[in-house]
C-alpha positions as a Markdown table, in Angstrom:
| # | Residue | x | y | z |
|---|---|---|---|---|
| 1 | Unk | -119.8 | -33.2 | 55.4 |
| 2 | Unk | -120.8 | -30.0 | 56.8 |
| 3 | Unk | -117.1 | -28.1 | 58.0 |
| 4 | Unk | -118.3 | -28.4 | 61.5 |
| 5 | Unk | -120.5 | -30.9 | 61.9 |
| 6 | Unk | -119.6 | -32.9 | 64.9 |
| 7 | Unk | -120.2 | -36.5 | 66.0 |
| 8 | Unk | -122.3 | -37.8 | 69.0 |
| 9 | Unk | -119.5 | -36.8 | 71.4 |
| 10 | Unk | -119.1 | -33.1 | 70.1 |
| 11 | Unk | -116.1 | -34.0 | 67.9 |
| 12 | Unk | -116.0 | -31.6 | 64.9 |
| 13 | Unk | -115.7 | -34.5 | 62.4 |
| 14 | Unk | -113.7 | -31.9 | 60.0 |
| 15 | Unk | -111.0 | -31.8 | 62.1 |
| 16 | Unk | -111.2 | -35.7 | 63.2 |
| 17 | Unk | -110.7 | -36.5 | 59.3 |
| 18 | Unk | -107.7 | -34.4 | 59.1 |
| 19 | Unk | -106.2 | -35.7 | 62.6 |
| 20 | Unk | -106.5 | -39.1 | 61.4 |
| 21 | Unk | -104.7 | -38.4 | 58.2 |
| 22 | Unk | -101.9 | -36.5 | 59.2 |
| 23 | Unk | -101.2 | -39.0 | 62.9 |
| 24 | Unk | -101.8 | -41.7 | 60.6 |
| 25 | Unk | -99.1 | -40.8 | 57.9 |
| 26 | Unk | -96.6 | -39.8 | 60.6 |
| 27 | Unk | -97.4 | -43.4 | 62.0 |
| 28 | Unk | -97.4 | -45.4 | 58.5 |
| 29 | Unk | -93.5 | -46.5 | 58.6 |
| 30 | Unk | -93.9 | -47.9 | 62.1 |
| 31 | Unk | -95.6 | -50.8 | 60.9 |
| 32 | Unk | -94.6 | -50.8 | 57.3 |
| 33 | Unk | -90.9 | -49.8 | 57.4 |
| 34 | Unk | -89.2 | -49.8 | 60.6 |
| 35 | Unk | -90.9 | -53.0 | 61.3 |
| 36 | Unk | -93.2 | -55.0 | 59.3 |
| 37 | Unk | -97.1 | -55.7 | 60.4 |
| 38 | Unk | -98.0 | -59.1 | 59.1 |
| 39 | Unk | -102.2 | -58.7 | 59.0 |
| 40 | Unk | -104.6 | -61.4 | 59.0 |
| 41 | Unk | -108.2 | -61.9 | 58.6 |
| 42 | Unk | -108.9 | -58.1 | 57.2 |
| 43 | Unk | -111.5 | -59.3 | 55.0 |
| 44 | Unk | -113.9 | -59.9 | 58.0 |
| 45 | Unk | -114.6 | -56.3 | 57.8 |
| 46 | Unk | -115.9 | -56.0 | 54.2 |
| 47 | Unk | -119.2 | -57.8 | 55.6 |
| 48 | Unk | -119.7 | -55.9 | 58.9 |
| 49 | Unk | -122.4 | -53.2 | 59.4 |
| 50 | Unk | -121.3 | -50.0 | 60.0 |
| 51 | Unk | -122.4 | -49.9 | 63.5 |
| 52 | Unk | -123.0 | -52.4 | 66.8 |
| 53 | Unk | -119.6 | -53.8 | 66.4 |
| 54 | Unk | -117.5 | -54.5 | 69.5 |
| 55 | Unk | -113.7 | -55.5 | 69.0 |
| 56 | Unk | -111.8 | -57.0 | 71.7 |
| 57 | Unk | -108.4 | -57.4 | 71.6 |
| 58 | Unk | -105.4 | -58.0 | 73.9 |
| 59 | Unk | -103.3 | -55.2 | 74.9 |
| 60 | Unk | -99.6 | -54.3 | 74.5 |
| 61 | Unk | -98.8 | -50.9 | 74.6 |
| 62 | Unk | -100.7 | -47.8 | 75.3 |
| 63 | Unk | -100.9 | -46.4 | 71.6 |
| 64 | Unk | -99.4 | -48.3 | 69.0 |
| 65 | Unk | -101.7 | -51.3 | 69.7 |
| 66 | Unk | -104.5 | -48.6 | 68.2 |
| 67 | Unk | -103.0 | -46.9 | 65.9 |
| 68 | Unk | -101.9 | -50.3 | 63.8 |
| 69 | Unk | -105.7 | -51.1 | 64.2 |
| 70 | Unk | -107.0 | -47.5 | 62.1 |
| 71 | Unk | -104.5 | -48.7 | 59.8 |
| 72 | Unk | -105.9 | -51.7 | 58.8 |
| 73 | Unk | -109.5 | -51.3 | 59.2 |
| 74 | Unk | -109.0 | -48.2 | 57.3 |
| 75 | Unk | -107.4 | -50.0 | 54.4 |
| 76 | Unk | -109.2 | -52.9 | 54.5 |
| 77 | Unk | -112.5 | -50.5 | 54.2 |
| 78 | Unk | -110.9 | -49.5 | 51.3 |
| 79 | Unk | -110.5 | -52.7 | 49.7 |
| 80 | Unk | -106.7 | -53.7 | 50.8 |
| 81 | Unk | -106.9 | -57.5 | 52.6 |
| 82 | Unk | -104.1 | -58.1 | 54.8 |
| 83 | Unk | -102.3 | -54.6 | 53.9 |
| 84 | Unk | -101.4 | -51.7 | 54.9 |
| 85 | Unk | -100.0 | -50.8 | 51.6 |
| 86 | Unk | -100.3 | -47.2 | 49.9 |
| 87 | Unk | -101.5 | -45.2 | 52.8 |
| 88 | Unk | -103.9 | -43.3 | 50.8 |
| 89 | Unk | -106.8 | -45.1 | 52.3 |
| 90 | Unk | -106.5 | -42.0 | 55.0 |
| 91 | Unk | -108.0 | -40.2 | 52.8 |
| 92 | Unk | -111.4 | -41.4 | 53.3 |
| 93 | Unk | -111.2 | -43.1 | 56.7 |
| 94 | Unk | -114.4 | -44.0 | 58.5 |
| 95 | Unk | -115.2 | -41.5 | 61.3 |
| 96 | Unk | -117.4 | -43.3 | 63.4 |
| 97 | Unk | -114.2 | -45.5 | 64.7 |
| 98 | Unk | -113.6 | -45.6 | 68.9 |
| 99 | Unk | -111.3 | -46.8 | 71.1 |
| 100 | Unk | -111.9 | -47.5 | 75.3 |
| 101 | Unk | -109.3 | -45.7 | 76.9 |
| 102 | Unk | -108.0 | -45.2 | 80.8 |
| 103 | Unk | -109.0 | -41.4 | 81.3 |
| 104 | Unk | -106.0 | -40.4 | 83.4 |
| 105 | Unk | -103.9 | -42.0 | 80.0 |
| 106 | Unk | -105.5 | -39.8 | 77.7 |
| 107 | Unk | -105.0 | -36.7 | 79.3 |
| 108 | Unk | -101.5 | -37.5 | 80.1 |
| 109 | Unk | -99.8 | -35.1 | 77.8 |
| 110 | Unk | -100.7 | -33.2 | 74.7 |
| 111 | Unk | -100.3 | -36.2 | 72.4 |
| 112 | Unk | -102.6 | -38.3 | 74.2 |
| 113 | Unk | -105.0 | -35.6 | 74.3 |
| 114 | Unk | -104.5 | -35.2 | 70.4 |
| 115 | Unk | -105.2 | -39.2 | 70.4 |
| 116 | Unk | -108.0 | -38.7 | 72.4 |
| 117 | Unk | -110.1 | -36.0 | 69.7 |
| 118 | Unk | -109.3 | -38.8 | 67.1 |
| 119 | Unk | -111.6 | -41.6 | 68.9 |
| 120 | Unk | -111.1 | -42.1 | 72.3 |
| 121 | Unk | -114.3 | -43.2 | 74.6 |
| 122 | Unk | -112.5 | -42.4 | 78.4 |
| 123 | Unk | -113.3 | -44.1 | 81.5 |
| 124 | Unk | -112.4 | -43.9 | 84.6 |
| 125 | Unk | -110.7 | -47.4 | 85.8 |
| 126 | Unk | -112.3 | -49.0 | 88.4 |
| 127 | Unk | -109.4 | -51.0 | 90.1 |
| 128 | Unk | -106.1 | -48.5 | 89.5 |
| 129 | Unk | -105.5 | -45.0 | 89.8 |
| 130 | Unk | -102.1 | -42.9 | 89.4 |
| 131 | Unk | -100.7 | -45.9 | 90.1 |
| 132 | Unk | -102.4 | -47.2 | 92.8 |
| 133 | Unk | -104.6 | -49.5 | 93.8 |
| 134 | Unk | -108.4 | -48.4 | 94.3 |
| 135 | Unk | -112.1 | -50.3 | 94.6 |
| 136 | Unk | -114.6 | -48.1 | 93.2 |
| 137 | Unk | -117.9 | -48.1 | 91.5 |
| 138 | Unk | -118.5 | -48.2 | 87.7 |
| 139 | Unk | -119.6 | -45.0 | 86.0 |
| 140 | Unk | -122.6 | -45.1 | 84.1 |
| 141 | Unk | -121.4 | -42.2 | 82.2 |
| 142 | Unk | -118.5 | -44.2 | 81.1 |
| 143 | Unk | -121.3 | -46.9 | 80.1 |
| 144 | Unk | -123.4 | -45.1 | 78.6 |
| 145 | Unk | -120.7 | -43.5 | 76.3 |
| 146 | Unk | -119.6 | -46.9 | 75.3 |
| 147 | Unk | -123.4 | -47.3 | 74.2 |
| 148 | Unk | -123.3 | -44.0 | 72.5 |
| 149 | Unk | -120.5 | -45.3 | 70.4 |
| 150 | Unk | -121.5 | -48.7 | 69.6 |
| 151 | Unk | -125.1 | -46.9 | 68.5 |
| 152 | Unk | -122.8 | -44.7 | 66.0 |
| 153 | Unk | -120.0 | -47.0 | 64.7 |
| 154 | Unk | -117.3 | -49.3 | 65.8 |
| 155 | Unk | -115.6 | -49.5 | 68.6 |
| 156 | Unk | -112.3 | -50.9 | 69.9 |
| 157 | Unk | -111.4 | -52.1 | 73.5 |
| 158 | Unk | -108.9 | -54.3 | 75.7 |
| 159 | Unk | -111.0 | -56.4 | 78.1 |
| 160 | Unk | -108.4 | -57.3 | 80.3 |
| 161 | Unk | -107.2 | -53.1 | 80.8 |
| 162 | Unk | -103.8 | -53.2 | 81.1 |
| 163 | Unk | -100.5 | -54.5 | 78.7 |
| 164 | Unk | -99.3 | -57.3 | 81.0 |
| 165 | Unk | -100.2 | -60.3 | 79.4 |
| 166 | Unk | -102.2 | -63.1 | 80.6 |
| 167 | Unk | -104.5 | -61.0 | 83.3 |
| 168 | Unk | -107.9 | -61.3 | 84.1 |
| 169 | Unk | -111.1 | -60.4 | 81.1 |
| 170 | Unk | -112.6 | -57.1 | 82.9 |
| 171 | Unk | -116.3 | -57.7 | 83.6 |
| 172 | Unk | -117.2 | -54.5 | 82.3 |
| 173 | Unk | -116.7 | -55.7 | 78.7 |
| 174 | Unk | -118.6 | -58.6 | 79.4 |
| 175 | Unk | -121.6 | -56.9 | 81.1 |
| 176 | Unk | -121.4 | -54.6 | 77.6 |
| 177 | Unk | -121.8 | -57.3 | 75.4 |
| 178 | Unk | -124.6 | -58.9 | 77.5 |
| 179 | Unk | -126.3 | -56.1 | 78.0 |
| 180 | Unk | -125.9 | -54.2 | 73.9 |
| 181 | Unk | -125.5 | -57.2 | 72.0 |
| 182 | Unk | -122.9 | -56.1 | 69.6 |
| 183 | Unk | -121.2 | -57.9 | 66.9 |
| 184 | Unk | -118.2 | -59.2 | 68.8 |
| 185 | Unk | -114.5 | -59.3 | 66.9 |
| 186 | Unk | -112.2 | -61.5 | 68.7 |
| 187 | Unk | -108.0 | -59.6 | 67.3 |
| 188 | Unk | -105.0 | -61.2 | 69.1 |
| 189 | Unk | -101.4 | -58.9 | 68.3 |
| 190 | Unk | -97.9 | -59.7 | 69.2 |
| 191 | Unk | -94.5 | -57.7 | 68.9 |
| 192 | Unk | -95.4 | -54.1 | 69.4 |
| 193 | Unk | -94.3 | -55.0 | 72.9 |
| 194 | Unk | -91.0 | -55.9 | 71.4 |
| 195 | Unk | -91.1 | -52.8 | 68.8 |
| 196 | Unk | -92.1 | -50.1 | 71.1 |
| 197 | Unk | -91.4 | -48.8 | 74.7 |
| 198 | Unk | -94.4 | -49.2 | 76.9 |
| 199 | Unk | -96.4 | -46.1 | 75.9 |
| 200 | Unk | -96.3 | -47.1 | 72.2 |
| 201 | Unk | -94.3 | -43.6 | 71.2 |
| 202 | Unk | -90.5 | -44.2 | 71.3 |
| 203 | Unk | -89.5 | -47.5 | 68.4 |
| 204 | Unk | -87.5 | -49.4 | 70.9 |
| 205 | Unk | -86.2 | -51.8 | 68.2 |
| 206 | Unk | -86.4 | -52.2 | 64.6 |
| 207 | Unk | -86.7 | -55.0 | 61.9 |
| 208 | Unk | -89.5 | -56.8 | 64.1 |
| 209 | Unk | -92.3 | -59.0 | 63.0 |
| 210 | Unk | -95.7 | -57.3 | 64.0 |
| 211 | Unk | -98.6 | -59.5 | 63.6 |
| 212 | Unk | -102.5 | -58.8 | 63.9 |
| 213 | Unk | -105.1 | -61.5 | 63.7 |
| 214 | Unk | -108.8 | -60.8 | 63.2 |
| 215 | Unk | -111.0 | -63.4 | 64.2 |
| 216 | Unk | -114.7 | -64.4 | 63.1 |
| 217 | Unk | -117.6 | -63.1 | 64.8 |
| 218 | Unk | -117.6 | -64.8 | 68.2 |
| 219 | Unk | -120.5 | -66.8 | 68.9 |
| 220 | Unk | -122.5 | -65.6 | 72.2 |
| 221 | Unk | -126.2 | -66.6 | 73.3 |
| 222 | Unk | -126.9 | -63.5 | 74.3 |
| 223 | Unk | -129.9 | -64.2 | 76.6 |
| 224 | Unk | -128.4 | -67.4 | 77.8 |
| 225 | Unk | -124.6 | -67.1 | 78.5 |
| 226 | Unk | -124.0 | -65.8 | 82.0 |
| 227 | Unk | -121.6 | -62.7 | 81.8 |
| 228 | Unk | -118.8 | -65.6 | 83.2 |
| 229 | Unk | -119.8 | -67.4 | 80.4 |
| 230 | Unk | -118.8 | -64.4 | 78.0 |
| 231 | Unk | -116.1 | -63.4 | 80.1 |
| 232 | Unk | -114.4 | -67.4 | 79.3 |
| 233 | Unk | -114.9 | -67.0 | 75.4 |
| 234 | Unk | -113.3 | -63.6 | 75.3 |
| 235 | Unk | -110.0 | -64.6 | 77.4 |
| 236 | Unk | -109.9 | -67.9 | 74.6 |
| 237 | Unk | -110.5 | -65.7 | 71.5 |
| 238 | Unk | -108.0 | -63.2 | 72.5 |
| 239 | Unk | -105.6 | -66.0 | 73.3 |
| 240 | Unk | -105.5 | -64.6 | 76.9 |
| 241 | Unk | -106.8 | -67.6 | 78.7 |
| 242 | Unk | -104.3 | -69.5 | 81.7 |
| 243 | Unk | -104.0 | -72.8 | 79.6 |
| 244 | Unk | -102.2 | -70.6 | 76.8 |
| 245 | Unk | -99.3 | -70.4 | 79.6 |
| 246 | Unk | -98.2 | -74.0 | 79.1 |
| 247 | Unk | -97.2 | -73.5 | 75.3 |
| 248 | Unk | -94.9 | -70.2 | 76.3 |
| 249 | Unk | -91.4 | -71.2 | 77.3 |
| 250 | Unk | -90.8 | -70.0 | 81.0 |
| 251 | Unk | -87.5 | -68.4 | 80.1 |
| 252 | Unk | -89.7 | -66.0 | 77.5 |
| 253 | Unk | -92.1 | -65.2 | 80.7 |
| 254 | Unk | -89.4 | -64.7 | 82.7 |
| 255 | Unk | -88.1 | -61.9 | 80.4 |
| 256 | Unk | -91.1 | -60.4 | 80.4 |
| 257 | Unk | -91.3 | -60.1 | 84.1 |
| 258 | Unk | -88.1 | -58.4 | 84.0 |
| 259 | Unk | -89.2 | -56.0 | 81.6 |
| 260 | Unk | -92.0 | -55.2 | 83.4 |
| 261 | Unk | -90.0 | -54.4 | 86.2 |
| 262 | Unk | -87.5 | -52.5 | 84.4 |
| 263 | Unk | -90.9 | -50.7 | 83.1 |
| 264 | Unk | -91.9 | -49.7 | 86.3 |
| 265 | Unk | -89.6 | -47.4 | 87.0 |
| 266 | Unk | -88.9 | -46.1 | 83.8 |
| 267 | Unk | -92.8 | -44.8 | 83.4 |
């Protein structure tokens, strides 16, 4: 690797490699020490290309959601299933990894910026804006970078764009999918919520069970299933769909409206 060769972005990939090691050890005791990050379904990765994949996953905090996820694609790339153990897969971690991010989030603050150089593909939101409301068009820029990344490696986003649970699949994703035709990788998570404050940063309480589920390839007819259609399987594979309410006890939903109240004017 040339010292400044960059990536289709302008990324110098030099200094990408050496962000992701030293975030990513900083970060390693979050999910393997404070708490614990029970993995599943790593070895789905071993037979992937190394480009045209699209992973969809629901959404829990603003960082640590992503950051667990370069942990374990990173060691399962480097022949750890279901671990996070030994963080010397950072060494070698694959460079072409993104992540679809809110573009007022990631430049919210030099961390988030620093999050930003190690992957992040922003867009401008199309329905909220400094916390507000707003209607507006979709950027093609914002599309066509999502294409830019898919064409280079992997890429990571959360269809439903914000951490409440149980809101609506974005259309976006599902016009993506139609439209590129990636690989699709269904990942449901749980407990960062409870292990982290909202933006993923502060460890809001310890000893919690993380868990992260990667799913089979979804099956999509690309030519045939309407972007409906697509939008349907995603809110099922991520576990995100209305008919997963019944199995929750109210009392835990509840709670979580309460927190999210609480969160509103803590943020």
């Amino acid at each position: 690797m040339g010292l400044f060769k960059r990536n289709p972005f302008g990324h110098i990939l030099f200094l990408k490699k050496w962000l992701i090691r030293i975030m990513g050890g900083l970060t390693h005791r979050r999910y393997r020490g404070f708490n614990e990050l029970q993995i599943e379904g790593s070895e789905v990765f071993k037979d992937l290309p190394d480009n045209g994949v699209l992973f969809v996953s629901n959404h829990q905090t603003y960082f640590a959601d992503v950051v667990a996820m370069f942990h374990v694609f990173n060691a399962s790339l480097s022949g750890r299933t279901d671990s996070i153990k030994n963080v010397g897969y950072l060494w070698q971690p694959k460079m072409n990894l993104y992540y679809v991010a809110a573009k007022e989030t990631m430049r919210a603050g030099l961390l988030a910026r620093i999050l930003a150089y190690a992957g992040a593909i922003t867009v401008e939101r199309t329905w909220r804006d400094k916390g507000k409301d707003v209607n507006r068009q979709v950027k093609m820029s914002d599309i066509t970078n999502i294409s830019r990344a898919l064409e280079d490696g992997w890429v990571i986003t959360f269809p439903q764009g914000t951490t409440k649970p149980f809101k609506p699949i974005r259309k976006g994703t599902a016009h993506i999918i139609k439209q590129y035709k990636p690989i699709v990788i269904p990942i449901v998570i749980d407990g960062f919520r409870r292990s982290f404050d909202k933006k993923g940063i502060r460890i809001k309480k310890r000893g919690i069970l993380q868990s992260m589920v990667i799913k089979e390839p979804l099956d999509i007819d690309y030519e045939n299933d309407t972007t409906d259609d697509i939008v349907g399987k995603l809110e099922f594979a991520i576990e995100q769909h209305p008919s997963f309410l019944k199995v929750i006890p109210q009392e835990e939903l509840e709670a979580e409206e309460e927190l999210n109240k609480k969160r509103k004017w803590e943020y």
